[in-house]
Kinemage of the C-alpha trace (Angstrom):
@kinemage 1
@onewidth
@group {chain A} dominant
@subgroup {mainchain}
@vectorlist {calphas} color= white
{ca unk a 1} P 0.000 0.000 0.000
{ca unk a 2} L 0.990 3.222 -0.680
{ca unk a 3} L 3.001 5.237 2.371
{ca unk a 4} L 2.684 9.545 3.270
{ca unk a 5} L 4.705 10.816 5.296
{ca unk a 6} L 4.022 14.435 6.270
{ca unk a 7} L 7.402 16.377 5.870
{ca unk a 8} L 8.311 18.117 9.128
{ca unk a 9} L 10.246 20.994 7.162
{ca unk a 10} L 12.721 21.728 10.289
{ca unk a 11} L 16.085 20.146 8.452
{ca unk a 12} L 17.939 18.109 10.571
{ca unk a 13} L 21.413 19.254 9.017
{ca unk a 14} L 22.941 15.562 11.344
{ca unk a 15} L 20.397 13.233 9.542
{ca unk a 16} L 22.293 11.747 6.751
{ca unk a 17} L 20.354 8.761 4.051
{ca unk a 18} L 22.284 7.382 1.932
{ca unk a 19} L 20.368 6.190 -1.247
{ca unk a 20} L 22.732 3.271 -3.186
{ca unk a 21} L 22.384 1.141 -6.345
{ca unk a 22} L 20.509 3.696 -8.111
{ca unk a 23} L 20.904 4.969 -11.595
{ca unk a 24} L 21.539 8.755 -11.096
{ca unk a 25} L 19.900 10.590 -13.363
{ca unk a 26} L 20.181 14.405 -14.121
{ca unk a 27} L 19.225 16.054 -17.481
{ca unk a 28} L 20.712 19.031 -16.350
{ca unk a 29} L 24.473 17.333 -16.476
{ca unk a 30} L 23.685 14.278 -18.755
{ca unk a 31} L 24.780 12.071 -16.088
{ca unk a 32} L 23.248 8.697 -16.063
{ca unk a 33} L 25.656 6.055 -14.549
{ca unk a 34} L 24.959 3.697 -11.500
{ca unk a 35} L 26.130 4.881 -7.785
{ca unk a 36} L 24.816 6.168 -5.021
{ca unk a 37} L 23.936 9.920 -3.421
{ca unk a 38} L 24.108 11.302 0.259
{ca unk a 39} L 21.529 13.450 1.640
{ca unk a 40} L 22.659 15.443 4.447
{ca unk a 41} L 19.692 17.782 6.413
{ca unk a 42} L 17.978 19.473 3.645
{ca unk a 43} L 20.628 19.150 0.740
{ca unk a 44} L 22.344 16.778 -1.668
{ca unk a 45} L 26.049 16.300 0.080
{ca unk a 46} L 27.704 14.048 -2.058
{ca unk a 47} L 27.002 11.531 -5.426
{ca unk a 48} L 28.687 9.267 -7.426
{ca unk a 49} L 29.301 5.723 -8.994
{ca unk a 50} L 32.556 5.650 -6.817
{ca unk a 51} L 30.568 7.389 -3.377
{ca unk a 52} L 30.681 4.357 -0.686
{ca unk a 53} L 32.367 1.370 -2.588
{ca unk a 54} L 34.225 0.291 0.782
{ca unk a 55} L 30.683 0.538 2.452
{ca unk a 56} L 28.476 2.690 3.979
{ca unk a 57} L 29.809 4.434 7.315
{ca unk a 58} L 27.534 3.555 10.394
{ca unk a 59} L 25.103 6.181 11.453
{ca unk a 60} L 23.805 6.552 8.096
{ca unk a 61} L 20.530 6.047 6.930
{ca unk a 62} L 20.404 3.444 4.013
{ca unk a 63} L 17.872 3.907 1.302
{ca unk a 64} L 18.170 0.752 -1.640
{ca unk a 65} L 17.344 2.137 -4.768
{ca unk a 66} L 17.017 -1.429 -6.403
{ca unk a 67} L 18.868 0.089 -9.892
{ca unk a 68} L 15.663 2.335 -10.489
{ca unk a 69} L 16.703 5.819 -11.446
{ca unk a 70} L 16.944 8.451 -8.837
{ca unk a 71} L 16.083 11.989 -10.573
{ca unk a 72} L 15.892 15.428 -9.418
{ca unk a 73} L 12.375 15.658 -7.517
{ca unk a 74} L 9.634 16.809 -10.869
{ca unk a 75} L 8.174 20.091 -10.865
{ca unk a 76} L 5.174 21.027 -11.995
{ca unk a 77} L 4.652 24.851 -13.189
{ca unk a 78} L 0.864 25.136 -13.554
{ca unk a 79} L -1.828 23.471 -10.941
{ca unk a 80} L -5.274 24.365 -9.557
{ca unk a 81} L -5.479 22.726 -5.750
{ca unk a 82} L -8.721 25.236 -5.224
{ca unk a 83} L -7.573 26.366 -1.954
{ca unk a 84} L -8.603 29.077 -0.935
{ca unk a 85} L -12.539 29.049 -1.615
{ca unk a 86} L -13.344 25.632 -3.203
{ca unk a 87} L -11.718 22.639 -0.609
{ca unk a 88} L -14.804 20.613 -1.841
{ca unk a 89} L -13.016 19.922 -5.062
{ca unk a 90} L -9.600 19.975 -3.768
{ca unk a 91} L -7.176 21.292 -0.876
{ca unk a 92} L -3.311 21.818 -0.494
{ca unk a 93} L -3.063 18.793 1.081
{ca unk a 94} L -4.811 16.854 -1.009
{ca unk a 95} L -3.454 18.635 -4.263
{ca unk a 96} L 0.185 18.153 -3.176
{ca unk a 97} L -0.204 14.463 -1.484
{ca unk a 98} L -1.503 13.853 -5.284
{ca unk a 99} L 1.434 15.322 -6.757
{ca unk a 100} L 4.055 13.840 -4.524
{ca unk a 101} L 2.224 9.991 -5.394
{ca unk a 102} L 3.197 11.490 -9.152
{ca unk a 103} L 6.694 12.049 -7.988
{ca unk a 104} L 6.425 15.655 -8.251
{ca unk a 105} L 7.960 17.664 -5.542
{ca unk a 106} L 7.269 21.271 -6.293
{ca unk a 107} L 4.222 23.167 -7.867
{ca unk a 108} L 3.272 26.521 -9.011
{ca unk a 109} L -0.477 27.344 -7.754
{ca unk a 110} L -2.474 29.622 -10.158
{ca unk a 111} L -4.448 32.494 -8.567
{ca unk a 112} L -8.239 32.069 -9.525
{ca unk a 113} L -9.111 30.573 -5.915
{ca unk a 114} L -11.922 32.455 -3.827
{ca unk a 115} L -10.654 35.611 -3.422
{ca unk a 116} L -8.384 35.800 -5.962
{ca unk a 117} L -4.845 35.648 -4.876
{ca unk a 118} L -3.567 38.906 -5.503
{ca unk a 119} L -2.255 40.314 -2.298
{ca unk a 120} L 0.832 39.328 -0.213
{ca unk a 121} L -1.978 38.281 2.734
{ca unk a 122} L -3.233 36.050 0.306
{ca unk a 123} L 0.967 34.365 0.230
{ca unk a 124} L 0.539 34.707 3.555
{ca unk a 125} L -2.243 32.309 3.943
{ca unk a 126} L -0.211 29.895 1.558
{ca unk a 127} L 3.183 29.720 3.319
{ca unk a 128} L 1.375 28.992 6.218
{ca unk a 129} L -1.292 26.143 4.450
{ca unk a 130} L 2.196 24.906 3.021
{ca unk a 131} L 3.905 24.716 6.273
{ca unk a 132} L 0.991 22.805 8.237
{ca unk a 133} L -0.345 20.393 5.347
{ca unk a 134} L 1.559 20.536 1.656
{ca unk a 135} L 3.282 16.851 0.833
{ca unk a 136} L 5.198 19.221 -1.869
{ca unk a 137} L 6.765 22.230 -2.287
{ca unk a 138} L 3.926 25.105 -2.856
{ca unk a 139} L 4.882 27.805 -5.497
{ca unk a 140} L 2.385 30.574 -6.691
{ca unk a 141} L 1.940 32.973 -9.785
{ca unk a 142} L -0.683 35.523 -8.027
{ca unk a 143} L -2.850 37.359 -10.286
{ca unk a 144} L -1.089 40.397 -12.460
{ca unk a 145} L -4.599 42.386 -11.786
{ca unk a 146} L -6.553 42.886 -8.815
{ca unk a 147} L -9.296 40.216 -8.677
{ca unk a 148} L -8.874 39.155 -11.766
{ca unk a 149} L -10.973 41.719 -13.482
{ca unk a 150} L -8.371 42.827 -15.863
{ca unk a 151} L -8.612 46.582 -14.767
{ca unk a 152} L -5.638 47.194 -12.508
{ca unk a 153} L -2.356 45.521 -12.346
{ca unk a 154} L -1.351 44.461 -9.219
{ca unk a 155} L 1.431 45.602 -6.345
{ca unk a 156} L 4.073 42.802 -8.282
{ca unk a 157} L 6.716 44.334 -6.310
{ca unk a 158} L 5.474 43.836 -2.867
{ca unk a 159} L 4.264 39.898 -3.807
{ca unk a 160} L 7.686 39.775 -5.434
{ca unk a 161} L 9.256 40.407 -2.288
{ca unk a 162} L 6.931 38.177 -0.472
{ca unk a 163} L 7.841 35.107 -2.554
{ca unk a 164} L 6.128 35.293 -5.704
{ca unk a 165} L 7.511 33.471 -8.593
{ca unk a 166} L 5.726 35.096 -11.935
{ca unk a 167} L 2.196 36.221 -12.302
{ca unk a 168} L -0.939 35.167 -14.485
{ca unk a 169} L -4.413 36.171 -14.845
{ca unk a 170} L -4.402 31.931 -15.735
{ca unk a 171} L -8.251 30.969 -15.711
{ca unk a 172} L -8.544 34.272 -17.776
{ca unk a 173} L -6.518 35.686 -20.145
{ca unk a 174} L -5.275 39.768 -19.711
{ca unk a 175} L -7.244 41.495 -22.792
{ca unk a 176} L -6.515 44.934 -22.047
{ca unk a 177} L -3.430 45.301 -24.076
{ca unk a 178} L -2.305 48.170 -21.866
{ca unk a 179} L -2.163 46.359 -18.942
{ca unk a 180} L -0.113 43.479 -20.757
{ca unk a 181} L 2.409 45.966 -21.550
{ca unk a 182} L 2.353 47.449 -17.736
{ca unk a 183} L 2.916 43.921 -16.660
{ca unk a 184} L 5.511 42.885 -18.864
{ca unk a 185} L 8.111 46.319 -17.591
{ca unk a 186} L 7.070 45.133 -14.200
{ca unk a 187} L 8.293 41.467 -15.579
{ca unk a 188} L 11.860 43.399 -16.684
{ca unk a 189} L 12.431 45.215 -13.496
{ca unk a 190} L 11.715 42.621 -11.499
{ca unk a 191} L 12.974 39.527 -13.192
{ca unk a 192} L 10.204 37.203 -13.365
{ca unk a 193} L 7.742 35.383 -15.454
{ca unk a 194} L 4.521 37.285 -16.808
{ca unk a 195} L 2.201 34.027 -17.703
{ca unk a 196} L -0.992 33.873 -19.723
{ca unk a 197} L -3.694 32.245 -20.525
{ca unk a 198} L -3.614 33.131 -24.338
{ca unk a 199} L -7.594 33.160 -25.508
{ca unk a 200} L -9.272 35.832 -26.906
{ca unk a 201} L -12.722 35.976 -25.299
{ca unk a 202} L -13.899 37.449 -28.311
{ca unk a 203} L -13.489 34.768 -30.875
{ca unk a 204} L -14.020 31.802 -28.195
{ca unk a 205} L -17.531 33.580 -27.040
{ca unk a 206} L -18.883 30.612 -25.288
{ca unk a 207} L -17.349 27.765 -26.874
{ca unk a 208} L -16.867 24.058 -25.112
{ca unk a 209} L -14.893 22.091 -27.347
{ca unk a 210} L -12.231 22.558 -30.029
{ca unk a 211} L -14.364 24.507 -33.413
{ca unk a 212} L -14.198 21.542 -35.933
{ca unk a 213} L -15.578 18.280 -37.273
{ca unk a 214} L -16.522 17.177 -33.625
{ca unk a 215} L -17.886 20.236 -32.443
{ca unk a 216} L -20.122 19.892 -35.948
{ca unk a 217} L -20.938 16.707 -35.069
{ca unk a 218} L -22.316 17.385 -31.471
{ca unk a 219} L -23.839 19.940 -32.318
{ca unk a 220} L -21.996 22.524 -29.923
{ca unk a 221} L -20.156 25.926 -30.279
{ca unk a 222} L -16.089 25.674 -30.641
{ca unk a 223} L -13.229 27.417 -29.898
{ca unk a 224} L -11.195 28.286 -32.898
{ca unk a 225} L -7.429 27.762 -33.022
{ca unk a 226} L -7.199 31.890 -33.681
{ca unk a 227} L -9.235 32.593 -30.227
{ca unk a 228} L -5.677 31.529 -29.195
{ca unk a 229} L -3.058 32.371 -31.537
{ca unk a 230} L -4.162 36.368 -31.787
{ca unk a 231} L -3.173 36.537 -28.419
{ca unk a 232} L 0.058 34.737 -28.647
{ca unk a 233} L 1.142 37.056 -31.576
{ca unk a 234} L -0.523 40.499 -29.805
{ca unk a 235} L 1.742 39.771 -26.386
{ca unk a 236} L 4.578 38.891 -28.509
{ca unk a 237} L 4.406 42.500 -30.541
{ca unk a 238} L 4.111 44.063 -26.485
{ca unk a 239} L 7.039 42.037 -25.653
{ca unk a 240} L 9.184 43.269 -27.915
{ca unk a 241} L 8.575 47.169 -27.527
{ca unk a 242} L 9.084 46.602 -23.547
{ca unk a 243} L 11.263 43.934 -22.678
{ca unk a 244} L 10.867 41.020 -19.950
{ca unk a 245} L 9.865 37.338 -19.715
{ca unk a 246} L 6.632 36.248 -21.632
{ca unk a 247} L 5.491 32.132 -20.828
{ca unk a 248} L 2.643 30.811 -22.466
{ca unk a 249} L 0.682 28.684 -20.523
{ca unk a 250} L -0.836 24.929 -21.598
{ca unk a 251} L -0.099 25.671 -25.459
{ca unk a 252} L -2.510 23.806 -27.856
{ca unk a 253} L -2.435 25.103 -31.372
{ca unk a 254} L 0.200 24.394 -34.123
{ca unk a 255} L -0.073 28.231 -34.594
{ca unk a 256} L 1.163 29.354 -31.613
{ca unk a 257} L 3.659 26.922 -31.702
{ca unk a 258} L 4.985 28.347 -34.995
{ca unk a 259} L 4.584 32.355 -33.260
{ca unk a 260} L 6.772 31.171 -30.032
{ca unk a 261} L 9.297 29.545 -32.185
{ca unk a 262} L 9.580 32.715 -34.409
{ca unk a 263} L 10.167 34.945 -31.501
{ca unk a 264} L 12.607 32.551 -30.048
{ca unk a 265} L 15.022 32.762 -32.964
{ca unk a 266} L 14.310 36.880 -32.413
{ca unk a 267} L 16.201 36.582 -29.235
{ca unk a 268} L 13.105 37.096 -27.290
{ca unk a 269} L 12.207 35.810 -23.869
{ca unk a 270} L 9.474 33.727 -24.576
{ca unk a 271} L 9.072 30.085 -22.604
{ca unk a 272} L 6.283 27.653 -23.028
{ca unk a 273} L 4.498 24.728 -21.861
{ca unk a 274} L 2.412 21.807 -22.781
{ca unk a 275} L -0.460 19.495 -20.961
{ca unk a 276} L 0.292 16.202 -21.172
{ca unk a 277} L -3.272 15.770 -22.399
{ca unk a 278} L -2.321 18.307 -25.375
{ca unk a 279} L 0.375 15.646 -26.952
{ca unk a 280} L -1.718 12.644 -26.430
{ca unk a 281} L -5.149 13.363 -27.172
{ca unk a 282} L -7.313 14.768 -29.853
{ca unk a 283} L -10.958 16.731 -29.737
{ca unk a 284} L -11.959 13.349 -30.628
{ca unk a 285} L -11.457 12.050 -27.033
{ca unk a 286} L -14.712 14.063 -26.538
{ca unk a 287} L -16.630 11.601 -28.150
{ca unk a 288} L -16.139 8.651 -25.365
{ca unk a 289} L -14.967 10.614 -22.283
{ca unk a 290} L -17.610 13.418 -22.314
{ca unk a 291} L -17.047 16.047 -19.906
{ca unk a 292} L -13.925 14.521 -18.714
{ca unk a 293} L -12.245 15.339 -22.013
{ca unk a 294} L -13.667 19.083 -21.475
{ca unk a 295} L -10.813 21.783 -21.173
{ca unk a 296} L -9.674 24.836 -21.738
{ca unk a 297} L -7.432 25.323 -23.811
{ca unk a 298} L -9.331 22.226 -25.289
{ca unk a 299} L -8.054 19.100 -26.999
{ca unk a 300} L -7.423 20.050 -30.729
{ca unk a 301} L -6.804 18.319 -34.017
{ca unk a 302} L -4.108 15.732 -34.689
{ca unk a 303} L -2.480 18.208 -36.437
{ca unk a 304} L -1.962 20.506 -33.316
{ca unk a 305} L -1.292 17.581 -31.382
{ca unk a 306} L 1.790 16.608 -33.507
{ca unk a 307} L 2.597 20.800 -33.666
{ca unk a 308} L 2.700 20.632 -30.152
{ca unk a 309} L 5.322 17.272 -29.983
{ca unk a 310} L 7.096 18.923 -32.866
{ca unk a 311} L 7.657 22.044 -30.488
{ca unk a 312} L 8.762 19.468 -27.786
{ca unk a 313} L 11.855 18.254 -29.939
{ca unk a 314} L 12.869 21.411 -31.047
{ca unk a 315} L 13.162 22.905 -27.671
{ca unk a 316} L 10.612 25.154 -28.577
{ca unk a 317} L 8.294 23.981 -25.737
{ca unk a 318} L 10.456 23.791 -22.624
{ca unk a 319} L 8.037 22.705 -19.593
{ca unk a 320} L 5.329 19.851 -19.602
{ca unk a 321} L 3.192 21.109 -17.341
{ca unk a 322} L -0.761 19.658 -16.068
{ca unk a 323} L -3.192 22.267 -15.916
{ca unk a 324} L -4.174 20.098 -13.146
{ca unk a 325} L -7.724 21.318 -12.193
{ca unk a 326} L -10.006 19.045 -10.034
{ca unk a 327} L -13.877 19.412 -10.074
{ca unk a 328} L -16.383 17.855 -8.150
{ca unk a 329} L -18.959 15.452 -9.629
{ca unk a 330} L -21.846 17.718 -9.636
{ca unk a 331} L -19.801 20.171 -11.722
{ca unk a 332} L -19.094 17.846 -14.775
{ca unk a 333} L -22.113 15.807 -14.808
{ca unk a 334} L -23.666 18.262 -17.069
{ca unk a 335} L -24.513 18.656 -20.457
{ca unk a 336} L -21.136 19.007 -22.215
{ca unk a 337} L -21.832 22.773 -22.928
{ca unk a 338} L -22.450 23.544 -19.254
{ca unk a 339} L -19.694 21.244 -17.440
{ca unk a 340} L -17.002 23.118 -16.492
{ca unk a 341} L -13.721 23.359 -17.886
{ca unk a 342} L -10.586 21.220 -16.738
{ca unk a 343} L -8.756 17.294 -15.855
{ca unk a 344} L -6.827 16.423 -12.865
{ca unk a 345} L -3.236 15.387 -13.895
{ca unk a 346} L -0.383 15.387 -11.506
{ca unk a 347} L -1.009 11.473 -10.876
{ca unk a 348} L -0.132 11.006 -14.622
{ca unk a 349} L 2.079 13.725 -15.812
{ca unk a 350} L 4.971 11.154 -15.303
{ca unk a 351} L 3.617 7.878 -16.962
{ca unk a 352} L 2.008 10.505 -19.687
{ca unk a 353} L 5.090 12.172 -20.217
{ca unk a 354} L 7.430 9.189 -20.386
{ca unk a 355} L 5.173 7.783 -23.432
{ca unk a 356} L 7.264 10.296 -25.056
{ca unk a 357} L 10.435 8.411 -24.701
{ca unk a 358} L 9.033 4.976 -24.936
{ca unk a 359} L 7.415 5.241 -28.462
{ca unk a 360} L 10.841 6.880 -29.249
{ca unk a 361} L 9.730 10.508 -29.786
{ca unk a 362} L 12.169 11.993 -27.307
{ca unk a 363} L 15.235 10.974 -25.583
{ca unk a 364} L 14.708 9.914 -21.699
{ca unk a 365} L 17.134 13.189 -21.233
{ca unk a 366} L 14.625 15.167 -23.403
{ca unk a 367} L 11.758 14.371 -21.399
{ca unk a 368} L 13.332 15.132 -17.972
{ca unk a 369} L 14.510 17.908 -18.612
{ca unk a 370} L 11.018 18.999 -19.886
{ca unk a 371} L 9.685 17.950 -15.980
{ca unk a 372} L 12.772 18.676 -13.692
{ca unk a 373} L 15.403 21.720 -14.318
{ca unk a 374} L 13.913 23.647 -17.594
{ca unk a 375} L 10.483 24.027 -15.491
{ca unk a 376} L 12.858 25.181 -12.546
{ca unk a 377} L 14.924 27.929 -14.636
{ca unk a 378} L 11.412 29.484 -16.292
{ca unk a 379} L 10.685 30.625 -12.723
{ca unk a 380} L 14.285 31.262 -11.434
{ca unk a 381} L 14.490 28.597 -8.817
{ca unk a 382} L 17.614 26.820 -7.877
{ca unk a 383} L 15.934 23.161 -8.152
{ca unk a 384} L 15.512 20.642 -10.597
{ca unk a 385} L 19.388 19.371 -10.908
{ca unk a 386} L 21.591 16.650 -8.492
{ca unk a 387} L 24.155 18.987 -7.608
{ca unk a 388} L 26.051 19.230 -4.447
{ca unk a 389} L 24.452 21.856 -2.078
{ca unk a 390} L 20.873 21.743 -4.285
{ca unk a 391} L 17.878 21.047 -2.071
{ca unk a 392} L 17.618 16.854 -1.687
{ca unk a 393} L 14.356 16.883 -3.371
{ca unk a 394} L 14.474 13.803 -5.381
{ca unk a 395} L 11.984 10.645 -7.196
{ca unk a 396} L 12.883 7.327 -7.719
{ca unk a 397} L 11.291 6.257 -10.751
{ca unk a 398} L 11.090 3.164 -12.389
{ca unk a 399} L 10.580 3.871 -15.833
{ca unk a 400} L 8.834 0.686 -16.851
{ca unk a 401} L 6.584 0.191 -14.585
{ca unk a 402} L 3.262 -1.054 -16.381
{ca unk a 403} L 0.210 -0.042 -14.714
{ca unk a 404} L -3.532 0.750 -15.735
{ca unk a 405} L -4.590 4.189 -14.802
{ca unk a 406} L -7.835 4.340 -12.351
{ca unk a 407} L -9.232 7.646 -11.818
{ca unk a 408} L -10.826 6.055 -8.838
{ca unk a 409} L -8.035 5.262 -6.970
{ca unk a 410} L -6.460 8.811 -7.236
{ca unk a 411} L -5.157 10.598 -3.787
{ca unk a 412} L -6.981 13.694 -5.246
{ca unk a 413} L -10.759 14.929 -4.541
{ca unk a 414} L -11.749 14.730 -7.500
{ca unk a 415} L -11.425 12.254 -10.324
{ca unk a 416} L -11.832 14.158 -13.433
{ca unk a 417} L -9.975 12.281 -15.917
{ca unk a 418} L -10.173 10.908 -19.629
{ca unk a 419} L -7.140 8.844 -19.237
{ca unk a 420} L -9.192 5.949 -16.765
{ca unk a 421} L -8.625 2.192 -18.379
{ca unk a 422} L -5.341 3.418 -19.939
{ca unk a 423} L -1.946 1.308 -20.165
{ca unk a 424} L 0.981 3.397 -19.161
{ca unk a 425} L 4.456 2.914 -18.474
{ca unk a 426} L 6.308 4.558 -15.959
{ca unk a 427} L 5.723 5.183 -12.092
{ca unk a 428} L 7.620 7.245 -9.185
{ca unk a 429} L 8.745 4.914 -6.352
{ca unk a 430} L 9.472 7.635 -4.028
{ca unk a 431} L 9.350 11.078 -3.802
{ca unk a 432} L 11.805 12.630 -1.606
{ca unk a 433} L 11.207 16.144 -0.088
{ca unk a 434} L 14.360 18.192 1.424
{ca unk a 435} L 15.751 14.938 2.152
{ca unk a 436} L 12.359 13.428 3.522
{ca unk a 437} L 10.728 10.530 1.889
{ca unk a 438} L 7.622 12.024 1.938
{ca unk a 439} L 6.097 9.364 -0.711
{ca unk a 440} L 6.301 5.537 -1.670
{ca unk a 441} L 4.699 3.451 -3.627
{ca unk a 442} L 4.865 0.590 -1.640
């Protein structure tokens, strides 16, 4: 059965774990040779194929890694855990006991809880939520204007200060093209992501699914790929008269894809992500999952789903990120134009994102990177690498673990998934959290 451990978070620098016969992995370096890796208090001490070949010392904690590979701990730049305003669909401690089962170990909260979070009393309440119940590291983007209402931008400076890592609008996208630009010299002076939601509430105007042959077929309004793209390509144009850090958030179109690349090669600073669900899955999911394939961005045509792995192997899409957004029963059992919008995904972000390597698409370096130190450097954090002196968050993974997913079964509230009855390959062990195994699988 599955094992939690609460992390205490007070480091106790004399507690020392060793973790031998592993296959260190880290994207970051290219290392991936067998040996073994010493936690010390909160930080990786030591690592190597050669560390404790006479033995382990006494007085050390021993930690057998059976040969699985031991990676930096997976971050996850983009999740909904509801808290504060909606703990019927999901909490911080069920969000990040969730995510830690995934073998994720830090997450970026968006702001569009009840209120909003767009105050540094609102990271307040977090830190503190964190401290008493999180299983993970807790992250947040606050909101770049007040309440979300896209008429003032927020005080950046003084959440900046109080542990804010980039800000989003990310449930809504920031129209007012003024704004975008006030937000994006706010982004320059103070070195951190702006994030959005790129739709254009004109051109969506009510849509549920992707505009096209399924949306025909049901009978319901779509989004069209340009509801996103137009905003992609306005913020770029902003971007470039101001300066700063632009990421796009849960990309889905093959157009967007082709705008980010452009203003990569520009020498812009533009990141990316992608939804696991956006690489594997078409608006034709729809048809047999329902509500559960209802999202938003949505699930688009094969065409933007192979845009979207394209911009994966090019480097164009950095991050691999879930979008994970619980809802409660009563909100999706609905017809499909009324359900809400949204998937949980942190349980399968790892056996999702691996299918990348094991139908050959991308190397196993490729994909890690896209879930450990790339995710890390978008928002500036000194994570997502085994280095010496890096915090020991960590996940033992064995990469061929074959498993059938089962929404039912999932640590989160809610179970709002289209990937139930699925074969997958892939599954974290343990998740380690500043040298606590906070997570294992058995």
């Amino acid at each position: 059965m599955p094992q939690f451990t609460l992390p205490t978070r007070k480091n106790n620098p004399s507690r020392k774990i060793a973790y031998i016969n592993a296959r260190l992995f880290d994207a970051a370096s290219r290392m991936d040779e067998k040996g073994a890796l010493l936690t010390e208090g909160g930080i990786i001490a030591d690592f190597g194929p050669r560390l404790f070949s006479d033995g382990v010392p006494e007085g050390i904690e021993i930690v057998d890694c059976g040969g699985h590979l031991l990676s930096p701990g997976l971050i996850d730049i983009q999740v909904h855990f509801r808290e504060p305003g909606q703990e019927h669909k999901e909490t911080l401690e069920t969000g990040s006991k969730s995510a830690s089962s995934g073998g994720i170990t830090t997450v970026i909260c968006q702001p569009n809880t009840k209120p909003v979070i767009d105050n540094v009393e609102q990271l307040e309440y977090l830190k503190k939520r964190e401290r008493e119940s999180a299983f993970v590291n807790i992250r947040v983007y606050p909101a770049i204007t007040e309440a979300m209402k896209g008429e003032k931008v927020t005080d950046m400076a003084a959440m900046k200060e109080a542990g804010a890592v980039g800000f989003t609008d990310d449930g809504l996208p920031v129209m007012n093209a003024r704004l975008m630009r006030e937000a994006f010299i706010m982004s320059k002076k103070l070195g951190v992501p702006i994030a959005q939601h790129a739709e254009d509430l004109n051109l969506s105007n009510g849509g549920c699914i992707n505009e096209g042959e399924v949306s025909r077929k049901l009978g319901v309004k779509g989004i069209p790929n340009i509801s996103e793209s137009v905003i992609v390509a306005r913020d770029i144009l902003i971007l470039e008269n101001t300066g700063g850090h632009y990421h796009v958030l849960h990309v889905s179109t093959a157009e967007a894809v082709d705008l980010i690349r452009a203003a990569r090669k520009k020498g812009l600073k533009v990141t990316a992500e992608a939804a696991p669900h956006h690489f594997t899955l078409t608006d034709a999911e729809v048809l047999r999952s329902g509500t559960n394939a209802k999202m938003n961005p949505p699930l688009r045509s094969e065409k933007d789903r192979l845009a979207i792995i394209e911009g994966l192997k090019d480097h164009t899409i950095e991050a691999i990120a879930t979008d994970h957004a619980p809802h409660d029963l009563d909100s999706k059992n609905l017809p499909l134009q009324n359900a809400t919008f949204g998937i949980v995904g942190v349980e399968t972000l790892l056996p999702l994102s691996l299918g990348l390597y094991h139908d050959k698409t991308l190397s196993l370096s490729e994909v890690m990177a896209k879930l450990t130190f790339q995710p890390a450097d978008i928002i500036g954090e000194k994570r997502g690498r085994i280095a010496k002196n890096y915090p020991a968050d960590l996940t033992l993974i064995d990469i061929n673990h074959e498993w059938i997913i089962e929404p039912e079964k999932f640590n989160s509230k809610s179970k709002n998934s289209p990937f139930g009855g699925r074969k997958v390959r892939g599954r974290a062990l343990k998740t380690i959290l500043g040298g606590e195994i906070v997570y294992s699988f058995s």
